[in-house]
VOPAGU-2260 file (C-alpha; in pm, 1 decimal, decimal comma):
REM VOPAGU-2260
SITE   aa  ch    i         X         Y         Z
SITE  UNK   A    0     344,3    2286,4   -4424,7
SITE  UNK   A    1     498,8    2487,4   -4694,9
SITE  UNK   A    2     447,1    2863,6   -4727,7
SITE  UNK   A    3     225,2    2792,7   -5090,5
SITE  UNK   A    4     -52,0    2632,6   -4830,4
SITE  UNK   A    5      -7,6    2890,7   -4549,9
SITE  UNK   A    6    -120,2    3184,3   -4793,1
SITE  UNK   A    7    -457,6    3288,4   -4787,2
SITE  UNK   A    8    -662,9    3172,1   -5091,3
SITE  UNK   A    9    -775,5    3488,6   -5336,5
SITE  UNK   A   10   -1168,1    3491,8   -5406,3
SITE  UNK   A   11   -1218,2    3407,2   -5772,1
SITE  UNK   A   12   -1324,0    3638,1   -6026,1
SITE  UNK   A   13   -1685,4    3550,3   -6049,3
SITE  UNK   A   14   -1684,0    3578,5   -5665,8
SITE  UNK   A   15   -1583,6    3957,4   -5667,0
SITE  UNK   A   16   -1771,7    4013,2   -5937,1
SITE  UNK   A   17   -2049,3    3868,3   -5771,0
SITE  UNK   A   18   -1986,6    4093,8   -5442,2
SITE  UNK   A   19   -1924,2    4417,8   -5646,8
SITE  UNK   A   20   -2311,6    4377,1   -5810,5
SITE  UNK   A   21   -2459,2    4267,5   -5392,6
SITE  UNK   A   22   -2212,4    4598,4   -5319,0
SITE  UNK   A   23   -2386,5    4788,1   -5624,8
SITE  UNK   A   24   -2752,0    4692,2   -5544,2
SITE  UNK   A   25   -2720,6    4765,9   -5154,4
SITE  UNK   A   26   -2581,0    5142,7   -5267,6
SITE  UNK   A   27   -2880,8    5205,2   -5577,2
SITE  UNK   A   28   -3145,0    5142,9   -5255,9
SITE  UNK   A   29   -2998,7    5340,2   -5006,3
SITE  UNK   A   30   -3031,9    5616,2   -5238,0
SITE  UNK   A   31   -3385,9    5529,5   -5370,1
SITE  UNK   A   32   -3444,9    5542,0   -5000,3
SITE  UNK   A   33   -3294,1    5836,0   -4928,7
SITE  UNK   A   34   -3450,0    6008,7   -5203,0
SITE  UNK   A   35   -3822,5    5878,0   -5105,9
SITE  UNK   A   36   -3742,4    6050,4   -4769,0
SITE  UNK   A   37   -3658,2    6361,1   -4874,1
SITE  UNK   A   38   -3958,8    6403,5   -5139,1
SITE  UNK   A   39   -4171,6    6348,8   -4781,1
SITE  UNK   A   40   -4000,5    6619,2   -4610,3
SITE  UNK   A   41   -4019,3    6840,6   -4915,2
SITE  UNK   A   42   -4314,3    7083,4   -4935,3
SITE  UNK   A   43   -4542,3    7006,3   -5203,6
SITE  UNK   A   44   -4609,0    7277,5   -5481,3
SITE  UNK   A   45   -4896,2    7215,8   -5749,3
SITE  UNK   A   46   -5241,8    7105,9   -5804,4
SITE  UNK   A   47   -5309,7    7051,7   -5453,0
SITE  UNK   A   48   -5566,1    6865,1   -5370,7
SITE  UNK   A   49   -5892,9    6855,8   -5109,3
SITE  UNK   A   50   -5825,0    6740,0   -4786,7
SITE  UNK   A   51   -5647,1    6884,1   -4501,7
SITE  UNK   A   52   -5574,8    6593,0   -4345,6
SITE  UNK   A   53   -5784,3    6432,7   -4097,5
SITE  UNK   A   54   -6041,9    6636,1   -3806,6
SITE  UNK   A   55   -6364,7    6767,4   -3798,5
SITE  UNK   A   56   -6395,3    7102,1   -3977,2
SITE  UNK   A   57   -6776,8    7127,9   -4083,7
SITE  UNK   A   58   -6625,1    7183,1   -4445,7
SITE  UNK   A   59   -6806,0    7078,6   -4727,4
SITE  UNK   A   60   -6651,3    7058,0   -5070,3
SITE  UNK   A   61   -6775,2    7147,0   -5372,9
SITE  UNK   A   62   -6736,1    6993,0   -5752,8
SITE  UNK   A   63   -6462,0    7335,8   -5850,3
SITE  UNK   A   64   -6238,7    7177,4   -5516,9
SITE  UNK   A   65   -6396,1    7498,1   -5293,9
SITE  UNK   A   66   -6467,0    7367,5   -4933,5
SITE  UNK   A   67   -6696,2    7612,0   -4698,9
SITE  UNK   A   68   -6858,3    7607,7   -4343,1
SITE  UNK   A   69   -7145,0    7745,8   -4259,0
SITE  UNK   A   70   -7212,9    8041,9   -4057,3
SITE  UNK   A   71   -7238,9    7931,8   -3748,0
SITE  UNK   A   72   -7068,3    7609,5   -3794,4
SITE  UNK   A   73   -6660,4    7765,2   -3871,5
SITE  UNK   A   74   -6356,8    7707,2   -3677,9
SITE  UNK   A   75   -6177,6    8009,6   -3525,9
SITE  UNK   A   76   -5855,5    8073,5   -3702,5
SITE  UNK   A   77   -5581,3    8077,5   -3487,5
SITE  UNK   A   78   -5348,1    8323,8   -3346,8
SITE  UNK   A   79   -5128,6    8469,6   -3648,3
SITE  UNK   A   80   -4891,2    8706,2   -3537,5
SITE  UNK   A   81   -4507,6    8761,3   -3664,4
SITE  UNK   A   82   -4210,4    8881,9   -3911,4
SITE  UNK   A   83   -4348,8    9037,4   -4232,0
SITE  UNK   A   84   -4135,6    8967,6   -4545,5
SITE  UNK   A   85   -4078,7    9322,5   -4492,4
SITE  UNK   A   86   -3936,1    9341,5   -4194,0
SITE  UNK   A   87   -4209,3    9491,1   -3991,0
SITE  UNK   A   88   -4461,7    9319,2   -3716,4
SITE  UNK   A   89   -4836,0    9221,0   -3815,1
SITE  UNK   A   90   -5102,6    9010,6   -3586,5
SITE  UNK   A   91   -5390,9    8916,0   -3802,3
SITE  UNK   A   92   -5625,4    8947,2   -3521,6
SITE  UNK   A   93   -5593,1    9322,9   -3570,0
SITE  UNK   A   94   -5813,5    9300,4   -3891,9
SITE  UNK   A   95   -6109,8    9151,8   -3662,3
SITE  UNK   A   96   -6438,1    9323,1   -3837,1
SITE  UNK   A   97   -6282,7    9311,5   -4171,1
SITE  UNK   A   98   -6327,0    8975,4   -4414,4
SITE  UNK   A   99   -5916,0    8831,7   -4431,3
SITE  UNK   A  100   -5833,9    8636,5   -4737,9
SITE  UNK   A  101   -5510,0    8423,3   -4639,0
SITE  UNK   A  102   -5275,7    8248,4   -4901,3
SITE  UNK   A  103   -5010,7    8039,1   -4811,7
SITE  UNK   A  104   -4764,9    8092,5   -5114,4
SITE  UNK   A  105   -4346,6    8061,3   -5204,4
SITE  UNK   A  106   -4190,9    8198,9   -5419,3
SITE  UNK   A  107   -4004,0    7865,1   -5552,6
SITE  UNK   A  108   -4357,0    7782,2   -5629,2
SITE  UNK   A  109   -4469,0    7779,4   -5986,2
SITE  UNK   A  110   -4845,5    7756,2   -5933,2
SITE  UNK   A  111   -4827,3    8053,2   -5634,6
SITE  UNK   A  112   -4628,9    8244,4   -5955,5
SITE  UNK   A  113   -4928,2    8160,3   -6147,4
SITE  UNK   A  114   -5211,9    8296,3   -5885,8
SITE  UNK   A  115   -4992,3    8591,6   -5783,2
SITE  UNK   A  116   -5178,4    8855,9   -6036,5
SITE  UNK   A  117   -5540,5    8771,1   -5964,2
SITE  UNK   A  118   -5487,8    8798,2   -5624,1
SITE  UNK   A  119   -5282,5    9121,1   -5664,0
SITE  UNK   A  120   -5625,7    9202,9   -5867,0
SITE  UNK   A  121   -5872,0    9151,0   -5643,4
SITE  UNK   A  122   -5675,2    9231,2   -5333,8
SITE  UNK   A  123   -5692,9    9645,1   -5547,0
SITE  UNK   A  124   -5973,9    9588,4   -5627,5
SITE  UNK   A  125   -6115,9    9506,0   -5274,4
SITE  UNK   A  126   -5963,2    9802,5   -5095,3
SITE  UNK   A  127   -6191,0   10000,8   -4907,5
SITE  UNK   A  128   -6461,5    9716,3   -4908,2
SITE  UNK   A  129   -6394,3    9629,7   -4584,3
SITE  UNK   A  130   -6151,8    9305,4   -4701,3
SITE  UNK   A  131   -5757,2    9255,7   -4609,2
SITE  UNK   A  132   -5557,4    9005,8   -4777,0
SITE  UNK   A  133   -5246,1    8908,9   -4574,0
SITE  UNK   A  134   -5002,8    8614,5   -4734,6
SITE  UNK   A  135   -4834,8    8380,4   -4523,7
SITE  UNK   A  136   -4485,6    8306,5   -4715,6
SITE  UNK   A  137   -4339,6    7935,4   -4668,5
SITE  UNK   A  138   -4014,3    7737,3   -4724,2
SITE  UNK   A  139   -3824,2    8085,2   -4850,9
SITE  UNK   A  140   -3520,2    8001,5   -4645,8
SITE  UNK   A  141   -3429,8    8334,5   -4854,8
SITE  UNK   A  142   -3587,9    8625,5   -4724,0
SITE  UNK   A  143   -3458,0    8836,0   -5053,8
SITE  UNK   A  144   -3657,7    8559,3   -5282,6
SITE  UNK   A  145   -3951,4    8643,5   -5123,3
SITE  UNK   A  146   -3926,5    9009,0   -5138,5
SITE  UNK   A  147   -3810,2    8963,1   -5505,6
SITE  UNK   A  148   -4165,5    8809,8   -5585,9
SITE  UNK   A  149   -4377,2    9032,6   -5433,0
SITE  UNK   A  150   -4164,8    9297,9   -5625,4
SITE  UNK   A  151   -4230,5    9131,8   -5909,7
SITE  UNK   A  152   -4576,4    9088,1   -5875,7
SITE  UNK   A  153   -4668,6    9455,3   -5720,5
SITE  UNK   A  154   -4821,7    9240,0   -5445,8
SITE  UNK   A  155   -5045,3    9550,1   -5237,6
SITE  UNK   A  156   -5069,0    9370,5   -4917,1
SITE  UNK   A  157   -4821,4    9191,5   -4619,8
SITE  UNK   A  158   -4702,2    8864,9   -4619,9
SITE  UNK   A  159   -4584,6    8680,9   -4281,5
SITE  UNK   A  160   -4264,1    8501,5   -4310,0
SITE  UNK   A  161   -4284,6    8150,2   -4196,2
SITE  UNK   A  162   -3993,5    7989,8   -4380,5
SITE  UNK   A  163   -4068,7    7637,0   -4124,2
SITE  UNK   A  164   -4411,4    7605,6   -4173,2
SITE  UNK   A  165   -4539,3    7694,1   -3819,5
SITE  UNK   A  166   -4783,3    7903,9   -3860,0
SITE  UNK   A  167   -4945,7    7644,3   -4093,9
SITE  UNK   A  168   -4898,4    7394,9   -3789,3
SITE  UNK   A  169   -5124,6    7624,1   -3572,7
SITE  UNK   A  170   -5450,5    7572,4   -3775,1
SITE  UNK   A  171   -5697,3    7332,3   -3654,2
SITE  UNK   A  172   -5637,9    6920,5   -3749,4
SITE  UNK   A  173   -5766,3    6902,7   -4101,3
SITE  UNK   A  174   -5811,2    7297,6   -4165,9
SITE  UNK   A  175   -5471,8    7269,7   -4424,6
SITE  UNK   A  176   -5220,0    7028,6   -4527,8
SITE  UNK   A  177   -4910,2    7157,5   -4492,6
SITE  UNK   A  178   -4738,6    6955,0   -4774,2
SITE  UNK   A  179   -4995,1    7180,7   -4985,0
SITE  UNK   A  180   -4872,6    7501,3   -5181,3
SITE  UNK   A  181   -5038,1    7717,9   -5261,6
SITE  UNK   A  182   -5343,8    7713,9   -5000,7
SITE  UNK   A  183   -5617,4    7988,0   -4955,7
SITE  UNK   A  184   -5840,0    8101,6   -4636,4
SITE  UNK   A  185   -6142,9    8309,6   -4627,9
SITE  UNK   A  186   -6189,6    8447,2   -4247,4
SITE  UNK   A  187   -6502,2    8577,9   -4155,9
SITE  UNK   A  188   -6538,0    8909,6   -3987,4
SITE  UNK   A  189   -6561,1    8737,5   -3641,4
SITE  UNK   A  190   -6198,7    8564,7   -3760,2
SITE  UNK   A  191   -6361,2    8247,9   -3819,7
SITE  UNK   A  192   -6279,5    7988,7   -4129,1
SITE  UNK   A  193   -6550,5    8062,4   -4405,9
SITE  UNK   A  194   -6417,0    7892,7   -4711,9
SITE  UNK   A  195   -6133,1    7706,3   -4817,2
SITE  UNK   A  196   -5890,4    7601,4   -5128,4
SITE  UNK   A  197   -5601,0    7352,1   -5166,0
SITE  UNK   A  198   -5535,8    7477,6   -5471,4
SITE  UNK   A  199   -5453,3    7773,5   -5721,7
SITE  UNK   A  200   -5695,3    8021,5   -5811,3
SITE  UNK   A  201   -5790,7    8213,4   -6078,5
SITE  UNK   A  202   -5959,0    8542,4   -6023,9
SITE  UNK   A  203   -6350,9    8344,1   -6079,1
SITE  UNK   A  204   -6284,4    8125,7   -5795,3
SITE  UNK   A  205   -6137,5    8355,8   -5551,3
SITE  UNK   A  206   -6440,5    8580,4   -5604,6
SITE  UNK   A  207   -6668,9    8235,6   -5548,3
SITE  UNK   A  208   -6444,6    8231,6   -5221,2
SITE  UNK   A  209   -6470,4    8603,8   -5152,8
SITE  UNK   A  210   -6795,1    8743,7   -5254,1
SITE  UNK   A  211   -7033,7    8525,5   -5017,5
SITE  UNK   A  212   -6851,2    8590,6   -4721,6
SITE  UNK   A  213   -6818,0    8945,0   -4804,8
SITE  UNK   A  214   -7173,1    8982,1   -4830,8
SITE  UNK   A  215   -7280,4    8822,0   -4518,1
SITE  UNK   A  216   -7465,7    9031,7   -4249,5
């Protein structure tokens, strides 16, 4: 057998060419794939939307996206307690007997940016009226980002840090969606759920949120 035969045989052109593209394809879905994964893991920031994903809350949703329970009818909030973006220690609980407007908010978030002044409005303009705001910050892996906004925005009241989302986890099934940013609570006095949005605000429908529970007896 001469040594032309005992050589291995070279693909041909078209067959690399042909293995390069199967090579090419294989790598563009991997990374589609890839990226589809990390859009899931990725907190959401913008219109938001009206669901929370599943349970029984006793909410009912109105045409402006504004979901409420009635008296009698609300799920207790649940134990919120932790870090302030400050640096100092705050349980919500403590603020049982006052109304507590929650907002779930980052600072990488354009829409929270957005909302930031008419809650800084209302929040002043609440004082004294028996009504605490308290923010819960998200996904600020950067504690100095979110003490930059609330710079920025002369925000009066505290914000928890909760740069994993845990907090959020705590709620009851279908209260919030997580993947929803920014998100707004309105706790009774008896620290129960009154009213919810999945979406900004502007200062009218905070006050829609607000002013009933803030007149209740």
């Amino acid at each position: 057998m001469s040594s032309a035969s005992r050589a291995p045989q070279r693909p041909s052109r078209a067959a690399r060419v042909g293995r390069d593209r199967r090579a090419s394809v294989r790598r563009r879905v991997a990374l589609t794939a890839g990226a589809a994964v990390a859009a899931l893991l990725v907190t959401a920031c913008g219109e938001g939307g009206t669901s929370g994903g599943g349970g029984d809350t006793n909410f009912v949703t109105g045409t402006d996206g504004i979901s409420t329970a009635a008296k009698g009818e609300r799920a207790a909030a649940p134990e919120l307690s932790g870090e302030t973006v400050d640096g100092k220690q705050l349980d919500v609980a403590d603020y049982k007997g006052k109304v507590v407007v929650l907002n779930v908010w980052g600072s990488w978030c354009n829409p929270c940016r957005a909302e930031a002044k008419y809650f800084t409005k209302v929040a002043n303009d609440y004082a004294g009226k028996g009504v605490q705001f308290v923010g819960i910050n998200t996904r600020d892996t950067n504690i100095r980002a979110a003490r930059a906004f609330e710079e920025d925005f002369d925000v009066p009241y505290p914000s928890l840090y909760d740069p994993t989302g845990k907090l959020m986890l705590r709620f009851p099934k279908g209260t919030l969606n997580p993947q929803t940013v920014p998100s707004t609570l309105v706790l009774d006095r008896d620290g129960k759920i009154a009213a919810r949005s999945l979406s900004p605000l502007s200062e009218e429908r905070l006050l829609k949120m607000l002013k009933p529970v803030v007149a209740e007896k």
